[in-house]
C-alpha positions, -999 to 999 in steps of 0.1 A, spaced: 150 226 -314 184 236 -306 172 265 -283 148 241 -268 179 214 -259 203 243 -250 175 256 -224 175 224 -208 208 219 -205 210 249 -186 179 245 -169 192 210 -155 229 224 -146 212 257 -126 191 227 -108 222 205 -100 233 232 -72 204 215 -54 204 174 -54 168 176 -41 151 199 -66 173 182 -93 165 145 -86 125 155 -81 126 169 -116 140 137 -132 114 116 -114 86 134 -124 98 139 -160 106 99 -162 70 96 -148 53 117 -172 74 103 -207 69 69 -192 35 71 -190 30 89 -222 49 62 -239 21 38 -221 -9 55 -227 1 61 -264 14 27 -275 -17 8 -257 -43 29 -258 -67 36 -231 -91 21 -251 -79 -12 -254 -72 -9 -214 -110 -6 -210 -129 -25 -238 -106 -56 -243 -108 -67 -204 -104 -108 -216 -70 -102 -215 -50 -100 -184 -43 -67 -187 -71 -48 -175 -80 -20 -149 -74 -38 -119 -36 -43 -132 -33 -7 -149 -42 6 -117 -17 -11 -99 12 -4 -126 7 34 -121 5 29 -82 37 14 -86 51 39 -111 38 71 -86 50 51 -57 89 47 -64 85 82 -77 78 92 -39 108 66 -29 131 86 -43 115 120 -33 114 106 0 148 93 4 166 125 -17 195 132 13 208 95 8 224 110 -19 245 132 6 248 109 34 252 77 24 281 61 1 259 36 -10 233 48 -31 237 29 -61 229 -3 -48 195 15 -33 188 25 -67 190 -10 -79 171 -25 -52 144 -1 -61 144 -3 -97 146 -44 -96 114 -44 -70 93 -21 -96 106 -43 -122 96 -71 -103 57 -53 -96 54 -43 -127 60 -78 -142 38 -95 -111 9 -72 -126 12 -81 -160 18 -118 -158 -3 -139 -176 6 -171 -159 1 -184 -124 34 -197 -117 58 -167 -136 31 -146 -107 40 -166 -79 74 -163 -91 75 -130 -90 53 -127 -61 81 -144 -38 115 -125 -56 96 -93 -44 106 -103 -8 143 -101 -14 146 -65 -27 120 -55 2 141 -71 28 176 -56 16 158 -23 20 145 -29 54 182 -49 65 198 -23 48 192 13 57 169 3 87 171 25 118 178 -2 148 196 -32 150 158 -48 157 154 -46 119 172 -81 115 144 -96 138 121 -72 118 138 -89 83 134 -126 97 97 -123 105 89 -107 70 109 -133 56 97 -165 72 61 -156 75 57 -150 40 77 -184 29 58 -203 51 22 -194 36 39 -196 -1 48 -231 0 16 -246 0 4 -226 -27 33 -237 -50 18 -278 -43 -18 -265 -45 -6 -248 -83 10 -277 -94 -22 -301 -85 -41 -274 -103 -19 -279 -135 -24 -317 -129 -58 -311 -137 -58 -285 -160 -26 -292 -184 -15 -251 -184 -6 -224 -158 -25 -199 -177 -51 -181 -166 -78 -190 -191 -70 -226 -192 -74 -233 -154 -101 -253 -143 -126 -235 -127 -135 -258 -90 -174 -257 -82 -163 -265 -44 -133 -276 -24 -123 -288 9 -114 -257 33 -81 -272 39 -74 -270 1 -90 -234 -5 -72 -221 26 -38 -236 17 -41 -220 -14 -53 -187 -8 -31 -184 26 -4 -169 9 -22 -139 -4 -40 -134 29 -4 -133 51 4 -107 23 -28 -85 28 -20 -100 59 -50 -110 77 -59 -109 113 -35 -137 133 -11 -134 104 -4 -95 108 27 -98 136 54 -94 111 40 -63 89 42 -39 125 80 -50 129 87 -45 90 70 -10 91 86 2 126 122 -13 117 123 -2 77 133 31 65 107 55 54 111 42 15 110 4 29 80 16 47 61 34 16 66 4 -7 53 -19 17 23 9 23 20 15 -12 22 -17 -35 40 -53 -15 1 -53 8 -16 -50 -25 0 -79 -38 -20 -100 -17 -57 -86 -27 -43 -88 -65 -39 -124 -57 -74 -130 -43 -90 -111 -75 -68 -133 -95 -77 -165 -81 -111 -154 -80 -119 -177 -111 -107 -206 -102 -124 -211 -70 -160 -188 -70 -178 -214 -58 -160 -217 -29 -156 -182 -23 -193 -182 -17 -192 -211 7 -161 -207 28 -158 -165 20 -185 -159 53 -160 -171 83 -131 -152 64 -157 -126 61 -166 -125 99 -132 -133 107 -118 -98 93 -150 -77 107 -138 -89 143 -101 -85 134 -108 -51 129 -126 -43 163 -96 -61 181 -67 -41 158 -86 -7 169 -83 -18 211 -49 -29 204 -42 13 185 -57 27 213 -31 19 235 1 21 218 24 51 218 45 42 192 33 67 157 50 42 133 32 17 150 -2 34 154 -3 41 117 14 0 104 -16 -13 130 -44 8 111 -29 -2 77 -38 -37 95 -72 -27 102 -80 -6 66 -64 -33 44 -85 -57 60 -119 -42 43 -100 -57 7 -110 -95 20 -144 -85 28 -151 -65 -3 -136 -96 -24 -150 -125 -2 -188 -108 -3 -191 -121 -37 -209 -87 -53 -200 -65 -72 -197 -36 -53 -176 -54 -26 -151 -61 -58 -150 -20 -64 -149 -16 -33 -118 -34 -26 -102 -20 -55 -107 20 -40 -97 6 -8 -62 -8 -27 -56 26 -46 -66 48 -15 -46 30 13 -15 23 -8 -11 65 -11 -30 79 20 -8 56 45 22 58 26 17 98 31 13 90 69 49 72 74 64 102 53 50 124 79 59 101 107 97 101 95 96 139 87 89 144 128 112 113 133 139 131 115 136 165 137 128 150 173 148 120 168 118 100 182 83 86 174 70 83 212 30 100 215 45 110 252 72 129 237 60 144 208 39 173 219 24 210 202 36 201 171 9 229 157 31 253 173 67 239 157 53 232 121 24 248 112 21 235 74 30 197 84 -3 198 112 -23 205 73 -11 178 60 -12 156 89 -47 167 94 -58 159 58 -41 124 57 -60 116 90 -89 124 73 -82 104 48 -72 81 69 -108 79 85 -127 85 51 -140 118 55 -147 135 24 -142 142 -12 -112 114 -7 -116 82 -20 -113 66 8 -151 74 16 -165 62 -18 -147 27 -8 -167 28 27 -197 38 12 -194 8 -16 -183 -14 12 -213 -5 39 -236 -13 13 -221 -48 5 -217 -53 40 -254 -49 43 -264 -71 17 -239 -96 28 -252 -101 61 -275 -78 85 -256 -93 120 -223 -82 107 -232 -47 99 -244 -42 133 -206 -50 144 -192 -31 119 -202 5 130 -181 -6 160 -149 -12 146 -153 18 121 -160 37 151 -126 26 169 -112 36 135 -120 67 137 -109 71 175 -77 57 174 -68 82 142 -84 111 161 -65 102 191 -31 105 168 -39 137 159 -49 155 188 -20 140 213 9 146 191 -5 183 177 -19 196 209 2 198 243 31 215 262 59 218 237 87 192 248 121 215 250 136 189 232 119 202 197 136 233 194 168 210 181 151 214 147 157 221 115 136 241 87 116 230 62 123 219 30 105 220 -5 116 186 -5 92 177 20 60 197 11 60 187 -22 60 153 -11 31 149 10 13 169 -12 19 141 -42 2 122 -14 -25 142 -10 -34 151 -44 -46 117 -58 -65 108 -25 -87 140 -33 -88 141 -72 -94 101 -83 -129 102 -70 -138 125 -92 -129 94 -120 -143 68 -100 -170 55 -130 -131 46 -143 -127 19 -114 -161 6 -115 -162 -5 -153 -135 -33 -142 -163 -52 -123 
């Protein structure tokens, strides 16, 4: 035992010549014990067969999609450590928004979840305000802010005339509503559709993604849109009936908001932007999956939520890995990129594919489950949606072959080299995308 300590000592003090390496290690190693601890003091079983409680697959999904995603925060942003004297408060903002997440996903009350639900917003925007890149990241800040707030409020008066009625805030003492006015269902569920955020209601997630910094970026990618669909499932309950009645125009809604998000890629030049508008566009397929009312839409949506919150957050890495070199993010400027990194066009290449469901990533099983409730949903819509998956599939194509193909600007021999750093942090984005279909039976069992 004493060998054992005295080797790790050393092996930590030999890594502590290199910040990178040596803060990498003590993420994954908090990971790992943390969720050993988990696993063994709850039991996977319990996780699976006792799903009356709150605490069931939908939320244990999201609580390790939380867990990996700070992990690749603070892989991600390892240099602040070196240029920035204010790291500590990072930390804390970090560490208070997974402690906020990871209590959101474990609440057992509607009101202690739209609590938490709304304090997410202020560690978010002191990242984004913060250690943004342009002074635009205060407009950025105010839109994230204000659109948000505005949806919320009308679900804190829709909760407490649901307590009127029902006496309790928990979940299992709600009354369940056979039908409700649209007014009432929409005020309710607005403020988890500007979260997802819905077509109409998207403006402020393009100037939160383009103004944050790459970690403000992957939590949004990776957990704050999921918030939104974790609402709808959660809710789900309460108003079924109506989700049956009203869910069509949301449904149709978010099938056209797609074909108009894939125009509006297929003329911007912006990378940051290209990929927060397709986050717009992919996210999207959650309120169709939940709104369809079957059961595969509901595993459907939840692949989509676990594939989308690591395959785009591996997109913006790679967008702020290029960022960081050429000191711009313009499809006009950024050209043969094959030819300048080699091993980044891999990765790039895999999280487009991804990014367009091509397989073994998950990404495809969720299009597959989704096709097929489409399909059963309505036959008119799935002759529209070939259209917008097709648009999809060209605006993500288009990314690839204009910034990786082309005359080399002179501009990108000002770089530096690559860094283990780097590669072992798309390939933690990678990984998971390709490996968790191979477990999918795990997702299904929820619904």
């Amino acid at each position: 035992m004493i060998v054992l300590i005295f080797g790790l000592v050393r092996f930590f003090i030999i890594l502590w010549g290199n910040l990178e390496v040596f803060w990498l290690v003590v993420g994954v190693l908090v990971f790992l014990i943390g969720f050993t601890v988990f696993y063994v003091s709850l039991g996977l079983d319990y996780i699976l067969f006792n799903l009356d409680n709150i605490f069931d697959v939908l939320s244990f999904s999201l609580i390790i999609l939380s867990f990996w995603v700070i992990i690749l925060i603070y892989v991600s942003r390892a240099k602040i450590y070196f240029s920035n004297n204010f790291y500590s408060y990072f930390n804390f903002c970090v560490f208070f928004l997974f402690l906020v997440l990871y209590t959101s996903f474990r609440s057992l009350n509607l009101l202690s979840f739209y609590f938490f639900f709304e304090v997410s917003l202020i560690p978010t925007l002191l990242i984004i305000l913060g250690w943004g890149y342009q002074p635009e990241r205060l407009q950025a800040g105010i839109y994230f802010l204000f659109y948000t707030l505005f949806a919320s409020l009308p679900l804190l008066l829709c909760m407490f005339y649901i307590y009127r009625l029902s006496g309790s805030f928990d979940y299992f003492n709600l009354v369940q509503f056979s039908k409700v006015s649209f007014l009432f269902f929409l005020l309710f569920s607005g403020a988890f559709l500007v979260k997802i955020p819905i077509f109409f209601t998207h403006l402020w997630l393009p100037k939160a993604h383009v103004e944050a910094p790459v970690s403000g970026s992957i939590i949004l990618a990776g957990v704050l849109l999921k918030l939104g669909g974790y609402g709808l499932f959660r809710v789900f309950r309460i108003f079924a009936g109506s989700f049956v009645y009203y869910g069509g125009y949301l449904f149709g809604l978010r099938v056209i908001g797609i074909i108009y998000v894939g125009l509006i890629c297929c003329r911007l030049n912006d990378l940051k932007a290209l990929v927060a508008y397709s986050s717009v566009a992919h996210i999207g397929l959650v309120i169709c999956g939940i709104y369809s009312f079957y059961k595969w839409g509901y595993a459907g949506a939840l692949f989509i939520i676990v594939a989308h919150g690591v395959a785009s957050s591996g997109l913006f890495c790679l967008v702020n890995i290029y960022y960081e070199r050429l000191t711009s993010r313009s499809l006009y400027l950024l050209k043969g990129l094959i030819l300048l990194f080699p091993i980044f066009s891999l990765f790039f290449f895999l999280l487009i594919g991804a990014n367009i469901a091509a397989p073994p990533t998950l990404n495809l099983l969720a299009e597959i489950f989704l096709i097929i409730n489409i399909l059963k949903f309505s036959f008119f819509i799935l002759i529209i949606f070939p259209l917008a998956s097709y648009l999809g599939a060209v605006f993500t194509l288009f990314i690839y072959s204009f910034s990786q193909h082309g005359k080399i600007n002179m501009g990108g021999y000002a770089y530096y080299f690559i860094s283990f750093r780097e590669c072992l942090l798309i390939i933690l984005h990678i990984l998971p995308l390709n490996y968790l279909i191979l477990k999918s039976d795990y997702f299904i069992f929820f619904f």
